[in-house]
LUMKOL-433182 format. One line per 5 residues: number of its first residue (from 1); for each residue x, y, z of C-alpha. Coordinates in steps of 0.5 Angstrom, whole numbers, plus 500, padded with zeros to 3 digits. Layout:
BEGIN
NUM) X:Y:Z; ...
//
This chain:
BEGIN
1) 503:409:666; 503:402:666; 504:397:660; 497:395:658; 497:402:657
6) 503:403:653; 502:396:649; 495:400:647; 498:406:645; 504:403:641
11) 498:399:638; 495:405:637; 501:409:633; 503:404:628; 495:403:625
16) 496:411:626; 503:411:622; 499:407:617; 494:411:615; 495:417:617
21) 502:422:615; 505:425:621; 502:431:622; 497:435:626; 493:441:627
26) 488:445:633; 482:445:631; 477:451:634; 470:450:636; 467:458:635
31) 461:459:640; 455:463:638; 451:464:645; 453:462:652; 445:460:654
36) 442:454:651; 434:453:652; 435:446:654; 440:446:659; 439:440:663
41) 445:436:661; 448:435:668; 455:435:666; 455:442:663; 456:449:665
46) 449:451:662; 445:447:666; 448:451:673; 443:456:676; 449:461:677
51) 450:460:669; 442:461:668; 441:467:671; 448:470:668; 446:469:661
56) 440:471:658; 436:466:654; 438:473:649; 446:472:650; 450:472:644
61) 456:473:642; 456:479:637; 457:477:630; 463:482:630; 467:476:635
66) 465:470:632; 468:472:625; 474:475:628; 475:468:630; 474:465:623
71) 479:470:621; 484:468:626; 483:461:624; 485:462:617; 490:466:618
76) 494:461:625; 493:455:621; 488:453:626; 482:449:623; 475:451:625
81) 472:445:629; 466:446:629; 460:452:630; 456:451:635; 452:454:641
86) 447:454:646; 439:451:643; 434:455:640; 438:461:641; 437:463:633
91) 432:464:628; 434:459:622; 435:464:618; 441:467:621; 444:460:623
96) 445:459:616; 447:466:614; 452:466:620; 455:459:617; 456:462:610
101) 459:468:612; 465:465:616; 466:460:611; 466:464:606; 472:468:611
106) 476:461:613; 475:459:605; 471:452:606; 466:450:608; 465:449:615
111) 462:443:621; 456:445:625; 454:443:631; 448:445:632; 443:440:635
116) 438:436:631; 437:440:624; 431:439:619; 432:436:612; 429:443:609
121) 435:447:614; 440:442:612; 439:443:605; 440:451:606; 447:449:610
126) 450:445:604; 453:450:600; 457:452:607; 457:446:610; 461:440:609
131) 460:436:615; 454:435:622; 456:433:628; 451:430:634; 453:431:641
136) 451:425:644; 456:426:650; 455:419:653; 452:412:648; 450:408:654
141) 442:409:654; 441:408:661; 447:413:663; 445:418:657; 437:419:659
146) 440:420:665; 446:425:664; 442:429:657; 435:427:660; 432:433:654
151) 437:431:649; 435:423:647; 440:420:641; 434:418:637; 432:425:634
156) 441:425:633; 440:418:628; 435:420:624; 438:427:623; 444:423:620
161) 439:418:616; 438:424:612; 444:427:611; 445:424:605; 450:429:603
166) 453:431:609; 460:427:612; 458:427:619; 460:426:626; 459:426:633
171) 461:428:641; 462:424:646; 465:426:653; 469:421:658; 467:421:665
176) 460:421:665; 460:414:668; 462:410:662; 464:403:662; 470:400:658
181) 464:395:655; 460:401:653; 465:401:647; 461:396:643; 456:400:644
186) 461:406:640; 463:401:636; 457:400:633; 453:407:633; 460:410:629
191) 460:403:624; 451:404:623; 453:412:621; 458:411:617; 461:417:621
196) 468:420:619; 470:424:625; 469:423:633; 471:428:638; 473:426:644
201) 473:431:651; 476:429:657; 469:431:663; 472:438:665; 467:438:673
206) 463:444:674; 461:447:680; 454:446:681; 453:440:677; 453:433:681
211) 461:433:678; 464:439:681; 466:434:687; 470:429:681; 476:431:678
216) 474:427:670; 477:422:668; 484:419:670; 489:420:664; 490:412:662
221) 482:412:662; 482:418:657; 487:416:653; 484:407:653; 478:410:649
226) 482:415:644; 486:408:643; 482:403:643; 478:407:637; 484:409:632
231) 485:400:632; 477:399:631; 477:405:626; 484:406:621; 482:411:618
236) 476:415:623; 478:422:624; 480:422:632; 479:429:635; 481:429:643
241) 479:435:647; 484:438:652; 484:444:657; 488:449:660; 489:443:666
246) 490:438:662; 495:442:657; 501:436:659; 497:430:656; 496:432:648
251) 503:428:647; 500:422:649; 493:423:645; 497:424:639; 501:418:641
256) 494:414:643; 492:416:635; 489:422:635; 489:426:629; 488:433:632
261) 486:436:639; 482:441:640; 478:445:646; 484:448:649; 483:457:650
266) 488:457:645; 486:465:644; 486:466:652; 493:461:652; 497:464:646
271) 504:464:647; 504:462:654; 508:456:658; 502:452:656; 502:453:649
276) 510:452:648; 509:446:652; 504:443:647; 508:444:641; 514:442:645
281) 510:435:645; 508:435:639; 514:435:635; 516:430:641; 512:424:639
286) 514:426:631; 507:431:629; 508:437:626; 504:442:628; 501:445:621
291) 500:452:624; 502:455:632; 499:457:638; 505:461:640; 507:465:633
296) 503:471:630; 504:472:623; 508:478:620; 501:480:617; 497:487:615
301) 491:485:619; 487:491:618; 489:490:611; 487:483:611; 480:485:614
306) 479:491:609; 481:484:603; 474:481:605; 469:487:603; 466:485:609
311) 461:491:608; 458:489:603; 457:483:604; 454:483:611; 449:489:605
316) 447:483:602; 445:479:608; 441:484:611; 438:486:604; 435:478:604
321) 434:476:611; 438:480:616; 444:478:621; 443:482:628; 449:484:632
326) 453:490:631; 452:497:630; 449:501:625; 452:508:627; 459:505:624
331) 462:501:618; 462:493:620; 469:492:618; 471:497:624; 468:494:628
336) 471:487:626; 478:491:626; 476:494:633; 475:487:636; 481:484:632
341) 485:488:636; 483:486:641; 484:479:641; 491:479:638; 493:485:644
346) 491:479:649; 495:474:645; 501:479:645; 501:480:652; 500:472:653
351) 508:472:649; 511:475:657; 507:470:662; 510:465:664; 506:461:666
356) 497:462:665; 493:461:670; 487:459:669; 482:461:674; 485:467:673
//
Protein backbone atom coordinates (compact mmCIF):
# COMPACT_ATOMS: atom_id res chain seq x y z
CA UNK A 1 0.00 0.00 0.00
CA UNK A 2 1.56 3.06 -0.73
CA UNK A 3 1.48 6.19 1.72
CA UNK A 4 -1.12 8.59 0.02
CA UNK A 5 -3.32 5.72 0.54
CA UNK A 6 -2.21 5.12 4.25
CA UNK A 7 -2.47 8.86 4.80
CA UNK A 8 -6.40 8.58 3.69
CA UNK A 9 -7.03 5.69 5.51
CA UNK A 10 -5.59 7.34 8.69
CA UNK A 11 -7.70 10.30 7.92
CA UNK A 12 -10.68 8.25 7.28
CA UNK A 13 -10.40 6.40 10.72
CA UNK A 14 -10.21 9.19 13.08
CA UNK A 15 -13.39 11.10 11.50
CA UNK A 16 -14.66 7.62 11.75
CA UNK A 17 -13.71 7.12 15.67
CA UNK A 18 -15.40 10.70 15.86
CA UNK A 19 -18.77 9.75 15.07
CA UNK A 20 -19.12 6.31 15.15
CA UNK A 21 -18.40 3.74 18.29
CA UNK A 22 -16.00 0.71 17.39
CA UNK A 23 -18.21 -1.68 16.14
CA UNK A 24 -19.22 -3.48 13.38
CA UNK A 25 -21.88 -5.80 11.65
CA UNK A 26 -22.64 -8.14 8.40
CA UNK A 27 -25.22 -7.12 6.81
CA UNK A 28 -27.39 -9.73 4.40
CA UNK A 29 -28.89 -8.86 1.26
CA UNK A 30 -32.18 -11.52 1.09
CA UNK A 31 -33.15 -12.11 -2.94
CA UNK A 32 -36.25 -12.60 -3.92
CA UNK A 33 -35.57 -13.93 -7.81
CA UNK A 34 -32.83 -14.48 -9.88
CA UNK A 35 -34.38 -12.96 -13.20
CA UNK A 36 -35.04 -9.36 -13.83
CA UNK A 37 -37.12 -8.12 -16.59
CA UNK A 38 -34.96 -5.43 -17.52
CA UNK A 39 -31.54 -7.35 -17.77
CA UNK A 40 -29.20 -5.08 -19.66
CA UNK A 41 -27.04 -3.59 -17.00
CA UNK A 42 -23.82 -4.66 -18.59
CA UNK A 43 -21.77 -5.61 -15.56
CA UNK A 44 -24.27 -8.37 -14.14
CA UNK A 45 -24.75 -11.57 -14.26
CA UNK A 46 -28.53 -11.21 -15.44
CA UNK A 47 -27.75 -9.47 -18.33
CA UNK A 48 -25.91 -13.13 -19.35
CA UNK A 49 -27.69 -15.34 -22.44
CA UNK A 50 -26.49 -18.26 -20.08
CA UNK A 51 -27.94 -16.56 -17.00
CA UNK A 52 -31.39 -15.61 -19.40
CA UNK A 53 -32.29 -18.98 -20.33
CA UNK A 54 -31.24 -20.65 -16.85
CA UNK A 55 -33.65 -18.65 -15.08
CA UNK A 56 -37.21 -18.04 -16.31
CA UNK A 57 -38.79 -14.62 -16.30
CA UNK A 58 -40.99 -17.01 -13.46
CA UNK A 59 -37.87 -17.73 -11.08
CA UNK A 60 -38.17 -17.13 -7.67
CA UNK A 61 -36.99 -18.19 -4.70
CA UNK A 62 -39.76 -19.73 -2.54
CA UNK A 63 -40.75 -17.83 0.14
CA UNK A 64 -40.00 -20.74 2.62
CA UNK A 65 -36.00 -19.58 1.57
CA UNK A 66 -36.48 -15.89 1.91
CA UNK A 67 -37.78 -16.03 5.76
CA UNK A 68 -35.60 -18.54 6.54
CA UNK A 69 -32.84 -16.01 5.83
CA UNK A 70 -35.08 -13.49 8.09
CA UNK A 71 -34.86 -15.91 10.60
CA UNK A 72 -31.18 -16.64 10.47
CA UNK A 73 -30.49 -13.12 10.50
CA UNK A 74 -32.25 -12.38 14.01
CA UNK A 75 -30.95 -15.04 15.43
CA UNK A 76 -26.43 -14.80 13.93
CA UNK A 77 -26.73 -11.13 14.85
CA UNK A 78 -26.53 -10.10 11.07
CA UNK A 79 -28.54 -7.10 10.00
CA UNK A 80 -30.50 -7.52 6.89
CA UNK A 81 -29.26 -5.38 4.32
CA UNK A 82 -31.47 -4.91 2.31
CA UNK A 83 -34.64 -7.19 0.32
CA UNK A 84 -34.26 -6.96 -3.38
CA UNK A 85 -34.48 -9.10 -6.34
CA UNK A 86 -34.64 -9.05 -9.95
CA UNK A 87 -37.56 -6.07 -11.75
CA UNK A 88 -41.21 -6.80 -12.32
CA UNK A 89 -40.96 -10.23 -11.05
CA UNK A 90 -43.92 -9.76 -8.60
CA UNK A 91 -47.14 -8.72 -8.34
CA UNK A 92 -47.01 -5.28 -5.89
CA UNK A 93 -49.22 -6.90 -3.51
CA UNK A 94 -46.92 -9.60 -2.69
CA UNK A 95 -43.67 -7.54 -2.54
CA UNK A 96 -45.64 -5.63 0.23
CA UNK A 97 -46.83 -8.86 1.98
CA UNK A 98 -43.17 -10.59 1.44
CA UNK A 99 -41.69 -7.24 3.12
CA UNK A 100 -44.14 -7.44 6.13
CA UNK A 101 -43.80 -10.92 6.86
CA UNK A 102 -39.85 -10.79 7.10
CA UNK A 103 -40.07 -7.69 9.38
CA UNK A 104 -42.23 -8.92 11.33
CA UNK A 105 -39.45 -12.19 11.58
CA UNK A 106 -36.38 -10.03 12.05
CA UNK A 107 -38.36 -7.74 14.51
CA UNK A 108 -38.02 -4.28 12.69
CA UNK A 109 -38.47 -2.85 9.80
CA UNK A 110 -36.37 -3.52 6.86
CA UNK A 111 -34.83 -1.53 3.50
CA UNK A 112 -35.67 -2.38 0.10
CA UNK A 113 -34.14 -2.47 -2.88
CA UNK A 114 -36.61 -2.79 -5.43
CA UNK A 115 -36.24 -0.35 -8.48
CA UNK A 116 -38.29 2.63 -8.64
CA UNK A 117 -41.53 2.44 -6.36
CA UNK A 118 -44.55 4.55 -6.71
CA UNK A 119 -45.74 6.88 -3.94
CA UNK A 120 -49.29 4.77 -3.61
CA UNK A 121 -46.96 1.33 -3.02
CA UNK A 122 -44.36 3.33 -0.73
CA UNK A 123 -47.36 4.12 1.47
CA UNK A 124 -48.30 0.35 1.37
CA UNK A 125 -44.33 -0.27 2.54
CA UNK A 126 -44.11 2.19 5.33
CA UNK A 127 -45.58 0.07 8.27
CA UNK A 128 -42.59 -2.46 7.32
CA UNK A 129 -40.07 -0.64 5.89
CA UNK A 130 -37.77 1.90 7.27
CA UNK A 131 -35.42 2.80 4.52
CA UNK A 132 -35.29 2.79 0.27
CA UNK A 133 -32.37 2.20 -1.75
CA UNK A 134 -31.59 3.18 -5.37
CA UNK A 135 -29.31 1.17 -7.51
CA UNK A 136 -27.46 3.63 -9.32
CA UNK A 137 -24.29 1.60 -9.80
CA UNK A 138 -22.11 4.29 -11.33
CA UNK A 139 -23.15 8.30 -11.29
CA UNK A 140 -21.46 9.65 -14.15
CA UNK A 141 -24.22 10.19 -16.74
CA UNK A 142 -22.38 9.22 -20.00
CA UNK A 143 -20.97 6.02 -18.29
CA UNK A 144 -24.49 5.26 -16.51
CA UNK A 145 -26.66 5.18 -19.70
CA UNK A 146 -24.02 3.34 -21.33
CA UNK A 147 -23.56 0.33 -18.53
CA UNK A 148 -27.63 0.64 -17.34
CA UNK A 149 -28.78 1.67 -20.54
CA UNK A 150 -32.79 0.68 -19.29
CA UNK A 151 -32.35 1.87 -15.70
CA UNK A 152 -31.81 5.84 -16.02
CA UNK A 153 -31.27 7.70 -12.58
CA UNK A 154 -33.90 10.45 -13.02
CA UNK A 155 -37.10 8.02 -12.27
CA UNK A 156 -34.34 6.98 -9.04
CA UNK A 157 -34.57 10.91 -7.85
CA UNK A 158 -37.86 11.45 -8.20
CA UNK A 159 -38.73 8.28 -6.07
CA UNK A 160 -36.53 9.86 -3.33
CA UNK A 161 -38.37 13.33 -3.65
CA UNK A 162 -41.55 11.68 -2.47
CA UNK A 163 -40.26 9.45 0.15
CA UNK A 164 -40.70 12.06 2.51
CA UNK A 165 -41.09 9.38 5.23
CA UNK A 166 -38.34 6.90 4.12
CA UNK A 167 -34.33 7.16 5.13
CA UNK A 168 -32.84 6.52 1.83
CA UNK A 169 -30.10 5.34 0.35
CA UNK A 170 -28.08 4.17 -2.64
CA UNK A 171 -25.74 1.48 -4.49
CA UNK A 172 -22.79 2.15 -6.36
CA UNK A 173 -20.21 -0.51 -7.85
CA UNK A 174 -16.54 0.63 -8.35
CA UNK A 175 -14.89 -0.76 -11.62
CA UNK A 176 -17.30 0.18 -14.08
CA UNK A 177 -15.10 2.87 -15.67
CA UNK A 178 -15.45 5.71 -12.91
CA UNK A 179 -12.72 8.35 -12.48
CA UNK A 180 -11.52 9.92 -9.23
CA UNK A 181 -13.10 13.32 -10.52
CA UNK A 182 -16.67 11.56 -10.88
CA UNK A 183 -16.78 11.86 -6.75
CA UNK A 184 -18.13 15.55 -6.84
CA UNK A 185 -20.74 13.97 -8.96
CA UNK A 186 -21.35 11.35 -5.73
CA UNK A 187 -20.68 14.16 -3.50
CA UNK A 188 -23.43 16.19 -4.64
CA UNK A 189 -26.19 13.34 -5.53
CA UNK A 190 -25.87 12.05 -1.59
CA UNK A 191 -25.92 15.96 -0.23
CA UNK A 192 -29.06 16.68 -2.92
CA UNK A 193 -30.80 13.49 -1.40
CA UNK A 194 -30.01 13.86 2.01
CA UNK A 195 -29.13 10.18 1.87
CA UNK A 196 -28.13 8.39 5.06
CA UNK A 197 -26.59 5.31 3.98
CA UNK A 198 -24.30 4.09 0.78
CA UNK A 199 -23.35 0.83 -0.13
CA UNK A 200 -20.41 0.19 -2.09
CA UNK A 201 -19.36 -3.01 -4.10
CA UNK A 202 -16.25 -3.94 -5.59
CA UNK A 203 -17.18 -5.15 -9.71
CA UNK A 204 -17.17 -8.52 -8.96
CA UNK A 205 -16.55 -9.33 -13.64
CA UNK A 206 -18.95 -12.10 -14.91
CA UNK A 207 -18.28 -14.52 -17.83
CA UNK A 208 -20.43 -13.13 -20.75
CA UNK A 209 -20.30 -9.48 -19.86
CA UNK A 210 -17.79 -6.93 -21.47
CA UNK A 211 -15.69 -7.41 -17.71
CA UNK A 212 -15.38 -11.03 -17.71
CA UNK A 213 -11.79 -10.24 -19.05
CA UNK A 214 -11.12 -7.52 -16.06
CA UNK A 215 -10.19 -8.60 -12.73
CA UNK A 216 -12.81 -5.17 -10.77
CA UNK A 217 -11.17 -2.79 -9.34
CA UNK A 218 -7.38 -2.67 -7.50
CA UNK A 219 -7.79 -2.56 -3.64
CA UNK A 220 -6.44 0.94 -3.02
CA UNK A 221 -8.80 2.19 -5.86
CA UNK A 222 -11.68 0.40 -3.99
CA UNK A 223 -10.81 1.54 -0.58
CA UNK A 224 -9.94 5.54 -2.25
CA UNK A 225 -13.57 5.90 -2.82
CA UNK A 226 -14.98 4.19 0.79
CA UNK A 227 -12.45 7.07 2.15
CA UNK A 228 -12.80 9.69 0.65
CA UNK A 229 -16.61 9.18 1.39
CA UNK A 230 -16.32 8.75 5.28
CA UNK A 231 -14.07 12.44 5.35
CA UNK A 232 -16.98 14.12 3.13
CA UNK A 233 -19.78 12.47 5.03
CA UNK A 234 -18.98 12.12 9.02
CA UNK A 235 -21.98 10.61 9.99
CA UNK A 236 -23.19 8.56 6.51
CA UNK A 237 -23.62 4.93 6.94
CA UNK A 238 -20.89 3.47 4.64
CA UNK A 239 -21.68 -0.04 3.77
CA UNK A 240 -18.66 -1.96 1.58
CA UNK A 241 -19.51 -5.25 -0.46
CA UNK A 242 -16.87 -8.01 -0.49
CA UNK A 243 -16.71 -11.48 -1.88
CA UNK A 244 -15.54 -14.71 -1.45
CA UNK A 245 -12.26 -13.62 -3.08
CA UNK A 246 -11.88 -10.57 -1.81
CA UNK A 247 -12.54 -11.88 1.96
CA UNK A 248 -8.90 -10.66 2.83
CA UNK A 249 -9.77 -6.83 2.56
CA UNK A 250 -12.66 -6.07 5.12
CA UNK A 251 -10.04 -5.07 7.52
CA UNK A 252 -8.77 -2.51 5.50
CA UNK A 253 -12.56 -1.38 4.64
CA UNK A 254 -12.92 -0.90 8.13
CA UNK A 255 -10.01 1.03 8.29
CA UNK A 256 -11.08 2.98 5.28
CA UNK A 257 -14.64 4.20 7.49
CA UNK A 258 -16.88 1.69 6.63
CA UNK A 259 -19.13 0.94 9.03
CA UNK A 260 -20.14 -2.66 8.09
CA UNK A 261 -19.66 -5.04 5.11
CA UNK A 262 -21.81 -6.90 3.26
CA UNK A 263 -22.14 -9.28 -0.06
CA UNK A 264 -20.01 -11.91 1.53
CA UNK A 265 -21.75 -15.88 0.94
CA UNK A 266 -21.86 -15.83 4.53
CA UNK A 267 -24.31 -18.97 4.55
CA UNK A 268 -22.37 -20.79 1.99
CA UNK A 269 -19.00 -19.52 3.77
CA UNK A 270 -20.00 -20.05 7.34
CA UNK A 271 -17.34 -21.30 9.90
CA UNK A 272 -14.65 -21.48 7.07
CA UNK A 273 -11.06 -20.33 7.06
CA UNK A 274 -12.48 -17.34 5.24
CA UNK A 275 -14.90 -16.40 7.92
CA UNK A 276 -12.61 -16.78 10.80
CA UNK A 277 -9.88 -14.66 8.68
CA UNK A 278 -12.83 -11.68 8.57
CA UNK A 279 -13.70 -11.78 12.31
CA UNK A 280 -9.94 -12.17 12.82
CA UNK A 281 -9.19 -8.55 10.99
CA UNK A 282 -12.04 -7.05 12.31
CA UNK A 283 -11.22 -7.49 15.89
CA UNK A 284 -7.65 -6.20 14.40
CA UNK A 285 -8.25 -2.90 13.39
CA UNK A 286 -10.37 -2.51 16.77
CA UNK A 287 -14.25 -3.45 15.73
CA UNK A 288 -16.30 -5.60 17.34
CA UNK A 289 -18.46 -7.84 15.44
CA UNK A 290 -21.85 -7.52 16.77
CA UNK A 291 -22.79 -11.34 15.89
CA UNK A 292 -20.63 -14.17 14.11
CA UNK A 293 -20.11 -15.56 10.79
CA UNK A 294 -18.34 -18.52 12.37
CA UNK A 295 -20.58 -19.71 15.66
CA UNK A 296 -24.16 -20.90 15.64
CA UNK A 297 -26.17 -20.27 18.57
CA UNK A 298 -26.95 -22.85 21.13
CA UNK A 299 -30.74 -22.42 20.47
CA UNK A 300 -34.06 -24.57 19.67
CA UNK A 301 -34.36 -23.72 16.34
CA UNK A 302 -37.87 -25.59 15.55
CA UNK A 303 -38.79 -24.00 18.81
CA UNK A 304 -37.93 -20.69 17.50
CA UNK A 305 -40.08 -21.42 14.36
CA UNK A 306 -43.06 -22.88 16.15
CA UNK A 307 -42.77 -19.10 18.41
CA UNK A 308 -43.42 -17.11 15.21
CA UNK A 309 -47.10 -18.68 14.70
CA UNK A 310 -45.97 -18.46 11.38
CA UNK A 311 -49.04 -20.44 10.11
CA UNK A 312 -51.42 -18.29 11.03
CA UNK A 313 -50.09 -15.49 9.99
CA UNK A 314 -49.10 -16.65 6.27
CA UNK A 315 -53.63 -17.71 6.91
CA UNK A 316 -54.26 -14.21 7.17
CA UNK A 317 -52.16 -12.93 4.10
CA UNK A 318 -53.73 -15.60 2.11
CA UNK A 319 -57.19 -14.41 3.13
CA UNK A 320 -56.31 -10.58 2.18
CA UNK A 321 -54.26 -10.94 -1.10
CA UNK A 322 -52.19 -14.20 -1.08
CA UNK A 323 -48.22 -15.29 -1.04
CA UNK A 324 -47.58 -17.76 -3.47
CA UNK A 325 -44.60 -20.21 -2.89
CA UNK A 326 -45.03 -23.24 -0.88
CA UNK A 327 -47.12 -26.18 -0.69
CA UNK A 328 -50.41 -26.87 0.47
CA UNK A 329 -50.33 -30.43 1.16
CA UNK A 330 -48.44 -29.42 4.48
CA UNK A 331 -48.23 -26.78 7.22
CA UNK A 332 -45.94 -23.62 6.32
CA UNK A 333 -43.93 -24.01 9.43
CA UNK A 334 -42.89 -27.54 8.20
CA UNK A 335 -41.61 -26.27 5.45
CA UNK A 336 -39.67 -23.63 7.07
CA UNK A 337 -37.94 -26.04 9.48
CA UNK A 338 -37.60 -28.18 6.63
CA UNK A 339 -35.30 -25.53 4.96
CA UNK A 340 -33.60 -24.40 8.07
CA UNK A 341 -32.34 -27.50 8.18
CA UNK A 342 -31.07 -27.43 5.40
CA UNK A 343 -29.15 -24.26 5.46
CA UNK A 344 -27.72 -24.80 9.16
CA UNK A 345 -26.49 -28.40 7.93
CA UNK A 346 -24.27 -26.77 5.25
CA UNK A 347 -23.20 -24.33 7.91
CA UNK A 348 -22.31 -27.25 10.42
CA UNK A 349 -20.38 -28.78 7.80
CA UNK A 350 -18.68 -25.49 6.66
CA UNK A 351 -17.20 -25.91 10.47
CA UNK A 352 -14.61 -28.82 8.98
CA UNK A 353 -13.41 -27.17 5.59
CA UNK A 354 -10.44 -25.41 5.76
CA UNK A 355 -10.53 -23.42 3.29
CA UNK A 356 -14.00 -22.59 0.52
CA UNK A 357 -13.52 -23.00 -2.50
CA UNK A 358 -15.38 -20.67 -4.39
CA UNK A 359 -15.97 -22.26 -7.81
CA UNK A 360 -16.99 -24.88 -6.14
Amino acid sequence: MNKETEALLKQAQAVYKENFSPVTWYGRCIFLSWYCDLGTCKFCFRSTVKHKIKHAPTAKRTLASVLVEALLCKHLGWRIEFLTGGYKIFPMKDLINIAKLVSEIYGEKIWLNLGVIKPEDLKQFQPYVKGIVSSIETIEPNLHNEICPDKPIGPYEEMFSQAKDFKKSMTIVIGLGEKKEDFELLKDFINKHDLQRITFYALKPVKGTPYENTNGPDTEDYLWWIAQTRISFPKLEIIAGTTARRYEEVGLLMQAGANAFTKFPATKMFGTEQAKRIEADIKAVGRELKGSITKLPDINWNEEINKLQIDSKLKEVQETQGVSGHRKSKTFSSDLKEKLEMYLKRMRNNSNTQLYDPES
